[in-house]
DOLUM-218376 format. One record per residue (C-alpha): residue number from 1; residue in three letters; x, y, z. Coordinates in steps of 0.25 Angstrom, whole numbers. Layout:
BEGIN
SEPA    i   aa     c1     c2     c3
SEPA  NUM  ALA      X      Y      Z
...
This chain:
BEGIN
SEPA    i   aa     c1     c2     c3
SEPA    1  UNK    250    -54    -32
SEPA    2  UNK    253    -43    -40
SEPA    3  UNK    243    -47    -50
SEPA    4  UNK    232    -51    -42
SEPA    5  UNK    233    -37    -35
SEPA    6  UNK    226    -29    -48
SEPA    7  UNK    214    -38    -48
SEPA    8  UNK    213    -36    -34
SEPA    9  UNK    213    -21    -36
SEPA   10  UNK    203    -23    -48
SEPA   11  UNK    195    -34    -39
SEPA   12  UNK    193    -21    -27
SEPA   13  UNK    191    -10    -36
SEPA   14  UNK    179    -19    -43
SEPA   15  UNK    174    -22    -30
SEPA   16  UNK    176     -9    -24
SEPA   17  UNK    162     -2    -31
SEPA   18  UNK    153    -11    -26
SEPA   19  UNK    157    -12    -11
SEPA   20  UNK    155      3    -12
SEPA   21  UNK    143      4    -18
SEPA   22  UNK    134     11    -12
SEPA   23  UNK    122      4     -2
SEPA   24  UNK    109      8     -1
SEPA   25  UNK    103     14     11
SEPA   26  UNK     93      6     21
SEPA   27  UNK     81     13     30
SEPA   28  UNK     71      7     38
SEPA   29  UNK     57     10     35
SEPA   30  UNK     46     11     46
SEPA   31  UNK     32     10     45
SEPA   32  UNK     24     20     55
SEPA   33  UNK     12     13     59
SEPA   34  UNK      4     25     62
SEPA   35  UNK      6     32     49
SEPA   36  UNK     11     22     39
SEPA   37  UNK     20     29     35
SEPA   38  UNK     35     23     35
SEPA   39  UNK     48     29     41
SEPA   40  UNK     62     30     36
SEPA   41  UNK     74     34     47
SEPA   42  UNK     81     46     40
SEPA   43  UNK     91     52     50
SEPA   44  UNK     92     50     65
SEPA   45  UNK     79     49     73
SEPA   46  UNK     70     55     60
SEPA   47  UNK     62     45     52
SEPA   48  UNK     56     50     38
SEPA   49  UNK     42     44     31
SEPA   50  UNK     44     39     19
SEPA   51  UNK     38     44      8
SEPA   52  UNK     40     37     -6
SEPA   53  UNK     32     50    -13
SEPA   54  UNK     40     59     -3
SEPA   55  UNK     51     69    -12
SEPA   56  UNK     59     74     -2
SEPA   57  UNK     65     69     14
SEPA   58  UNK     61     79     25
SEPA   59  UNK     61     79     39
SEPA   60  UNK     58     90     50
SEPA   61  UNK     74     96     52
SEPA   62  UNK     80    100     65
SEPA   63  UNK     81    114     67
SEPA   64  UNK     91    122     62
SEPA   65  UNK     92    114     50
SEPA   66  UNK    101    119     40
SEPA   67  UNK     95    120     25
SEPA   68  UNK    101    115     14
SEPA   69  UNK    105    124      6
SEPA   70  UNK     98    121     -8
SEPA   71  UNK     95    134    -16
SEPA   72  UNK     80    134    -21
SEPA   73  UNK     85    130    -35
SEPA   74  UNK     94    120    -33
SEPA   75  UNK     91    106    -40
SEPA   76  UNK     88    100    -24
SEPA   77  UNK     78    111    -20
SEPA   78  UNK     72    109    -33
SEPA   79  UNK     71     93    -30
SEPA   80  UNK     63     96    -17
SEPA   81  UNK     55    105    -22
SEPA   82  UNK     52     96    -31
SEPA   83  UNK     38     92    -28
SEPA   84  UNK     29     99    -17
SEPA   85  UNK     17     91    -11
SEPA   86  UNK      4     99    -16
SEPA   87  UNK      2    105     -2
SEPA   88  UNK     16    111     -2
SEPA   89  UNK     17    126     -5
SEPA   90  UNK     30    127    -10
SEPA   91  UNK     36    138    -13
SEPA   92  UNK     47    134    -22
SEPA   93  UNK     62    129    -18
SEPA   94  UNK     64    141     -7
SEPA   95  UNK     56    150      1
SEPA   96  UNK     63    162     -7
SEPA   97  UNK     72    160    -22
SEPA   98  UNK     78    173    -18
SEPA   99  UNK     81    172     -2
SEPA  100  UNK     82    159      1
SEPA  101  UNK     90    149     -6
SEPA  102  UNK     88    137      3
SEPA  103  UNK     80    127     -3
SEPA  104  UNK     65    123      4
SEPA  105  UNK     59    108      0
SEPA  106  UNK     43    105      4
SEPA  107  UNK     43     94     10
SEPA  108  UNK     27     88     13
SEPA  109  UNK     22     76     22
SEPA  110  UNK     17     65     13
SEPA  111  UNK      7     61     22
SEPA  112  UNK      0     75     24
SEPA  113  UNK      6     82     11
SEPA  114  UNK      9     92     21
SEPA  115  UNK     23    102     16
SEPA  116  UNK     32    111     22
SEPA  117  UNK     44    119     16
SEPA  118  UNK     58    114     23
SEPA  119  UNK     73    117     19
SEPA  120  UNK     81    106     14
SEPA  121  UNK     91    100     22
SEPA  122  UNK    103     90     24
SEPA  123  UNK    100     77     30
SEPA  124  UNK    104     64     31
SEPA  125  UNK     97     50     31
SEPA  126  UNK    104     40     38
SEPA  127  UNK    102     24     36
SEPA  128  UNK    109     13     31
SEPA  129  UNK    116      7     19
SEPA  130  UNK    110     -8     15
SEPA  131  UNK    113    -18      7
SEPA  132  UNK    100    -22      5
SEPA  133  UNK    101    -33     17
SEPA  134  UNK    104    -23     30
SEPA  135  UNK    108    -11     33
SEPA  136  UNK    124     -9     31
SEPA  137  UNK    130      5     35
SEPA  138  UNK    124     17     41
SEPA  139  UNK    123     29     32
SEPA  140  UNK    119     44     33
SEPA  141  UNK    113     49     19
SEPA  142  UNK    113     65     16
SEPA  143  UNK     99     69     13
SEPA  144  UNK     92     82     10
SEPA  145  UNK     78     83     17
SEPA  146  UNK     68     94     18
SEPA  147  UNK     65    100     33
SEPA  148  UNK     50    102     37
SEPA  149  UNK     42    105     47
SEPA  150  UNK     37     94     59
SEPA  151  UNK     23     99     54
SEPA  152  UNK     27     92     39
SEPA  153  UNK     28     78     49
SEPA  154  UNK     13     76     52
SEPA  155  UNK      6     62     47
SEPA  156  UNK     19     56     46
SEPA  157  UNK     25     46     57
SEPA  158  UNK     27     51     72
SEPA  159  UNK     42     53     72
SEPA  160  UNK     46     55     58
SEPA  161  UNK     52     68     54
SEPA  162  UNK     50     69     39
SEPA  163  UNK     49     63     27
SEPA  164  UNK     58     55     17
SEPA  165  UNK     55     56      2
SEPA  166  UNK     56     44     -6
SEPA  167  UNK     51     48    -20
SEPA  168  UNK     59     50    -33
SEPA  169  UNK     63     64    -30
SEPA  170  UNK     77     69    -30
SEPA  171  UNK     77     74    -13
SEPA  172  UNK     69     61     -9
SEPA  173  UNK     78     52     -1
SEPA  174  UNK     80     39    -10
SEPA  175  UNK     87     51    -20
SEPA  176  UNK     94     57     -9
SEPA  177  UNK     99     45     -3
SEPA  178  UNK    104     40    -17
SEPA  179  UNK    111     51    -20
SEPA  180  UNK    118     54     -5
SEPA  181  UNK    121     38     -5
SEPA  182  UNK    125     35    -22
SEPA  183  UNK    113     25    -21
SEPA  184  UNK    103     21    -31
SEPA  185  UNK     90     30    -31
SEPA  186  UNK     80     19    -26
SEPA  187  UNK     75     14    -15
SEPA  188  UNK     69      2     -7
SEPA  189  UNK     56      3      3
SEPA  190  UNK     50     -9     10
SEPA  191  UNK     41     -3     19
SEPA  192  UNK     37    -12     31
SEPA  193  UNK     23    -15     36
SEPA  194  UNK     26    -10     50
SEPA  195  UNK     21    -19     62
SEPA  196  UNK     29    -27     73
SEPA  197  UNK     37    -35     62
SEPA  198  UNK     45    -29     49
SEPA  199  UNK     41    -14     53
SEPA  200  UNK     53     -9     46
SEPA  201  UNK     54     -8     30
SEPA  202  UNK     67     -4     22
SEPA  203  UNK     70      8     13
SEPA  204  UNK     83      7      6
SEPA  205  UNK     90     18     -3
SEPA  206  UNK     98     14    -17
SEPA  207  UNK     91      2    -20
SEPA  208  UNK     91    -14    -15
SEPA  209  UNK     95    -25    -12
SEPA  210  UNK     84    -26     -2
SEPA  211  UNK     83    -40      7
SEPA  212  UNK     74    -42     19
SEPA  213  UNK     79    -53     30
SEPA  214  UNK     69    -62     28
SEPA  215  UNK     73    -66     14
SEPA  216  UNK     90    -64     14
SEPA  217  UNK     95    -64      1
SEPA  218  UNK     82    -58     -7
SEPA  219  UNK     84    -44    -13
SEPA  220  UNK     70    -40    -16
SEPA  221  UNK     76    -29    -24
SEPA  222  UNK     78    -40    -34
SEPA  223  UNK     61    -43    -35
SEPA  224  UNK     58    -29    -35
SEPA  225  UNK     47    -27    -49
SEPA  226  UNK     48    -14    -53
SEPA  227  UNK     38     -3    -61
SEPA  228  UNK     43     12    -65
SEPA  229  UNK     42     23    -58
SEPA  230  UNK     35     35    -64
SEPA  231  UNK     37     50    -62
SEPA  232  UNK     27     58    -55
SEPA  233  UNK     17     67    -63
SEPA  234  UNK     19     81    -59
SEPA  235  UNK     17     87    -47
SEPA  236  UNK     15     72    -41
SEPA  237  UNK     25     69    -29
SEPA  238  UNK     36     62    -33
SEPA  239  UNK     34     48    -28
SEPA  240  UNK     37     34    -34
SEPA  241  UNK     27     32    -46
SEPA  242  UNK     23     19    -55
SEPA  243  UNK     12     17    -64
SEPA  244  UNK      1      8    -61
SEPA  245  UNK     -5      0    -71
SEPA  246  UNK    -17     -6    -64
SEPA  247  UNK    -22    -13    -50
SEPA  248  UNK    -25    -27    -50
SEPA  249  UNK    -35    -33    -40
SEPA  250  UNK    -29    -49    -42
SEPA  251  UNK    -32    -50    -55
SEPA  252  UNK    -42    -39    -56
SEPA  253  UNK    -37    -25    -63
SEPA  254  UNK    -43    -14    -55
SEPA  255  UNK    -44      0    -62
SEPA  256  UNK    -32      8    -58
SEPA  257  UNK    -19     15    -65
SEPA  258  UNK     -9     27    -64
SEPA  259  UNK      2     30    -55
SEPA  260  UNK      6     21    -40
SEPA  261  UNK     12     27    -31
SEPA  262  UNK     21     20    -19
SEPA  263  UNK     19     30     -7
SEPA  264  UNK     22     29      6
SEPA  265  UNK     14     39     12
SEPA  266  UNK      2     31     10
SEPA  267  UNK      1     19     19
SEPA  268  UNK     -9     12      9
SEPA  269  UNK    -10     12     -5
SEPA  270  UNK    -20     23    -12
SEPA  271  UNK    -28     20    -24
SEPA  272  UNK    -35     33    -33
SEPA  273  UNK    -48     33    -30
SEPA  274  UNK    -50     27    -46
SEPA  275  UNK    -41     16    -41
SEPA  276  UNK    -47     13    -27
SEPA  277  UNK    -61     10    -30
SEPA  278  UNK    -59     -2    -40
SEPA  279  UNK    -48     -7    -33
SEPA  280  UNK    -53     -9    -19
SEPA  281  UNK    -66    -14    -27
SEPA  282  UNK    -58    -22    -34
SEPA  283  UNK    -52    -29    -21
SEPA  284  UNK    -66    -32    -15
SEPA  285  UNK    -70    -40    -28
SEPA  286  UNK    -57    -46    -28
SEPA  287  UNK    -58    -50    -11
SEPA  288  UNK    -71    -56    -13
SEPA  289  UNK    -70    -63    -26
SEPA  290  UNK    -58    -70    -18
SEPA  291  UNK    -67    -75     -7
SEPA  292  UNK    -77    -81    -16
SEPA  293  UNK    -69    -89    -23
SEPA  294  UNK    -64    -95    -11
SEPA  295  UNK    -55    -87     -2
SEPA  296  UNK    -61    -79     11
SEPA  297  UNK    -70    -69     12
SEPA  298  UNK    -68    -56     14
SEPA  299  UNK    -76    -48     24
SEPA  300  UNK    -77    -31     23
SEPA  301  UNK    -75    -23     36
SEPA  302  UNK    -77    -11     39
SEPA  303  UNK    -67     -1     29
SEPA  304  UNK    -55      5     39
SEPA  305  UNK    -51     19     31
SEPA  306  UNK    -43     22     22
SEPA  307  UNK    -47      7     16
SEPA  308  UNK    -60      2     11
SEPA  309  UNK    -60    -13     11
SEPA  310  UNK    -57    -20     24
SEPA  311  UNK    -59    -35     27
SEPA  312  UNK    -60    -44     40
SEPA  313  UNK    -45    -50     40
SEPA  314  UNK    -53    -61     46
SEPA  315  UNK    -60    -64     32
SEPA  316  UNK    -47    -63     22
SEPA  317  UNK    -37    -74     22
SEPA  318  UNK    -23    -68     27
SEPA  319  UNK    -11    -74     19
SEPA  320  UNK      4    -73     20
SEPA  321  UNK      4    -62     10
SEPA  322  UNK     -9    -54     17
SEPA  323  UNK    -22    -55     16
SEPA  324  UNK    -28    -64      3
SEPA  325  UNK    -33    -52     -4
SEPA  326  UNK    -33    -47    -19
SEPA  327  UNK    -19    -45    -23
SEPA  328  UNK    -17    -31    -27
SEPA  329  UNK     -9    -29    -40
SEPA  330  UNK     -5    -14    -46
SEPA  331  UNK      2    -15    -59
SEPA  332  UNK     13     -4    -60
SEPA  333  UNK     21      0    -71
SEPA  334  UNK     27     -9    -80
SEPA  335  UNK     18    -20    -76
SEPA  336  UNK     23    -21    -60
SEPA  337  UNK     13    -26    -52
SEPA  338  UNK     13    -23    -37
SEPA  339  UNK      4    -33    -30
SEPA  340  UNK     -1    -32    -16
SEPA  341  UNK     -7    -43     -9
SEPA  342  UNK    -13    -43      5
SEPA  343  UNK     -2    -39     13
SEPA  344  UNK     -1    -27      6
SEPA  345  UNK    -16    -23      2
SEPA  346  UNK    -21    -27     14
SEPA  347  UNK    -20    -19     29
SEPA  348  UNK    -25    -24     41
SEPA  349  UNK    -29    -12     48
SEPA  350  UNK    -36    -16     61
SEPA  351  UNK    -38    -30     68
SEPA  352  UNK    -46    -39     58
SEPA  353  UNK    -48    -29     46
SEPA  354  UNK    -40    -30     34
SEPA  355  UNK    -40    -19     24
SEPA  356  UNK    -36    -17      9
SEPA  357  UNK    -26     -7     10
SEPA  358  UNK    -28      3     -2
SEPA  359  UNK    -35     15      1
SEPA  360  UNK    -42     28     -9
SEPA  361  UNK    -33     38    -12
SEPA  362  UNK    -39     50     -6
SEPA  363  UNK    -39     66    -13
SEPA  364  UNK    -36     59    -28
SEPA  365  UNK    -50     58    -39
SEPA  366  UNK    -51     45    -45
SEPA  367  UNK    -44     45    -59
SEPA  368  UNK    -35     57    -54
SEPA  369  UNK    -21     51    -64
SEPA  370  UNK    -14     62    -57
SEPA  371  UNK    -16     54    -45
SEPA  372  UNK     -9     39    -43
SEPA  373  UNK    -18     27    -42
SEPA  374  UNK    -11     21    -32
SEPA  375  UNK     -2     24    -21
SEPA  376  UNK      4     14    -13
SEPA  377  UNK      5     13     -1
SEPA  378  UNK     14     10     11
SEPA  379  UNK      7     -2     15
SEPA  380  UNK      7     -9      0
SEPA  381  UNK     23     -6     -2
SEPA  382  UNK     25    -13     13
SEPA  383  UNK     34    -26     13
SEPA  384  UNK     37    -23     -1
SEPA  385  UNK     53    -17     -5
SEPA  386  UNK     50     -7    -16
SEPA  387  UNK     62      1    -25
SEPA  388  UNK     60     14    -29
SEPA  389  UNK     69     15    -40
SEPA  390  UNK     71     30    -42
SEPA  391  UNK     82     30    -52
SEPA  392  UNK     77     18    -60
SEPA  393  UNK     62     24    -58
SEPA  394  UNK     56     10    -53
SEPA  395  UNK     50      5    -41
SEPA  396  UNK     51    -11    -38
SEPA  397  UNK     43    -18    -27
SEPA  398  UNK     41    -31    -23
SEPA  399  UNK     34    -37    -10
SEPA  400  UNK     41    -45     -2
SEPA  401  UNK     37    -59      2
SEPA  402  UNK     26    -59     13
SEPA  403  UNK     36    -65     24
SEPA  404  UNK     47    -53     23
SEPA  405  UNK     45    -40     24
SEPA  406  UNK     52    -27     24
SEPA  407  UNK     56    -27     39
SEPA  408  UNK     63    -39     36
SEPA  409  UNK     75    -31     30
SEPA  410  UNK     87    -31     38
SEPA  411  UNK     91    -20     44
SEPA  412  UNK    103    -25     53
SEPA  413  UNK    116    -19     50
SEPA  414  UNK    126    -27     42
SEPA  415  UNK    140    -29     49
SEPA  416  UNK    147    -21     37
């Protein structure tokens, strides 16, 4: 017995790392359906939009908040003042270097680009830990957030109260929540379609696994394909970047290249002008060449703004993974190609019209490089688990199968 005790000892002390490492921690996301825009929970009763180009958390604080005290040069005051939306006229880290050494972010409203100066403050997210199958413990994460006023809130959801960052920025939550919770700096976002079934999508903090309840056993993490981040040209927000290579129509290259952008506060994809007008033309050669060579014939309707080709649903063969369409293939960085089929480049946006749902971007010239060629939207990333790999400066992606989706994932507690 006397020698079996050492191994023992050896057996629990090898053991004893992994039982303690740290989990990941678990969100639901939910889809508004009059904004499109997607909600997290951040602390009792307060729910935050999530905004993947987004630098910093804020929210509209309870009187008689009590500032953080950050001096004006300190390495955090510097981090949120380290971008300012073009509309905001900052006037540095602090109202006054010489008075006034408490620290003032400007955080702005993606939707509206509207800013406001606000004092930083000590919050705290609460949410769960995961294993990657369900939730497992409660837990309350510190956080520093920016204050702002209720004006800063208009556009976004009815009953949101701020804003949670999710970019590559040091005061954006995924960093925050990695440092609080020793965690890696990634995250996980599978944003739900919304409607009657599967409204709720899942956000996860630190990295996978990630399984949904109608496949047990599959970590999609494991099939994620991934293509490099790439840093922001100057004075651009600090959101998650890749290089696009080119756009493929089938098997049709349509003219388009430069930087994509995954943003959430868009609830379609946006195309530079440059980029739009062969694209969409391309899709309407590509529609009708399919139905004469056999298929159905597509019929035009009338356009429903922002999109600019619309079909009777009547007239397009509906199949388990959408609408028989064109496929939609963007070749990203590295060679990646993220395809889109009819469940993701098609919307159905009143009773018998079907649209393609990729829309002009608006207040950019065509050609304009300092401009992305694509930003993609809310409603392409839907029903797909994407990792934004901070420290590792990747994003993976991969769809999942057309009989599961995001609200599949299981958020019953476990029993440990």
């Amino acid at each position: 017995m006397a020698q079996l005790l050492p191994l023992l000892v050896l057996a629990v002390s090898l053991a004893w790392p992994a039982s303690c490492k740290p989990l990941p921690v678990l969100v639901p996301v939910t889809k508004d359906p009059a904004t499109l825009l997607y909600t997290i929970p951040f602390h009792y009763g307060a729910d935050l939009v999530v905004d993947t180009a987004g630098p910093l958390v804020w929210s509209t604080c309870q009187r008689g908040h009590l500032p953080a005290e950050f001096p004006c040069n300190s390495p955090t005051c510097r981090l949120a003042n380290a971008f300012h939306a073009p509309s905001c006229r900052a006037r540095g880290c602090g109202r006054d270097t010489r008075k006034d050494r408490t620290c003032t972010a400007y955080p702005y409203n993606p939707v509206t680009g509207a800013c406001a100066a606000g004092d930083l403050v000590h919050t705290r997210f609460v949410a769960n830990t995961t294993d990657g199958i369900h939730p497992v413990s409660q837990v309350s994460v510190r956080a520093l957030a920016a204050c702002a006023p209720s004006r800063l809130l208009k556009s976004l959801p009815r009953g949101a109260s701020g804003v949670a960052g999710l970019a590559g920025s040091g005061l954006a939550l995924p960093a925050q929540v990695a440092s609080a919770q020793s965690v890696p700096n990634k995250f996980l976002l599978c944003l739900p379609r919304g409607g009657s079934s599967g409204s709720t999508g899942v956000a996860i903090f630190g990295g996978g696994p990630f399984q949904v309840s109608a496949q047990p056993g599959r970590d999609f993490t494991q099939e994620l394909v991934y293509t490099p981040l790439v840093a922001a040209k100057k004075g651009m927000p600090p959101a998650h970047y890749v290089s696009l290579e080119s756009i493929a129509m089938e098997n049709t290259r349509v003219p388009g290249a430069g930087a994509a952008v995954v943003c959430t506060k868009v609830p379609f994809t946006l195309l530079r002008p440059d980029v739009y007008r062969p694209f969409v033309e391309a899709f309407a050669r590509a529609l009708k060449a399919q139905g004469a060579q056999g298929g159905p014939v597509a019929r035009p309707v009338m356009p429903v703004p922002p999109f600019e080709l619309c079909y009777d649903t009547q007239s397009l063969a509906n199949t388990r993974i959408g609408y028989l369409v064109p496929g939609v293939t963007l070749t990203l960085g590295g060679g990646t190609n993220w395809t889109m089929n009819g469940l993701s480049s098609m919307v159905d946006l009143r009773p018998g019209t079907a649209c393609l749902a990729f829309a002009r971007m608006e207040g950019v010239k065509a050609g304009d490089r300092s401009a992305p060629a694509v930003l993609v939207g809310g409603f392409q990333m839907e029903n797909t688990v994407l990792e934004f790999d901070v420290a590792k400066k990747r994003l993976g992606f991969v769809r999942l199968p057309f009989f599961t989706q995001c609200g599949h994932f299981n958020f019953t507690k476990t029993g440990y």
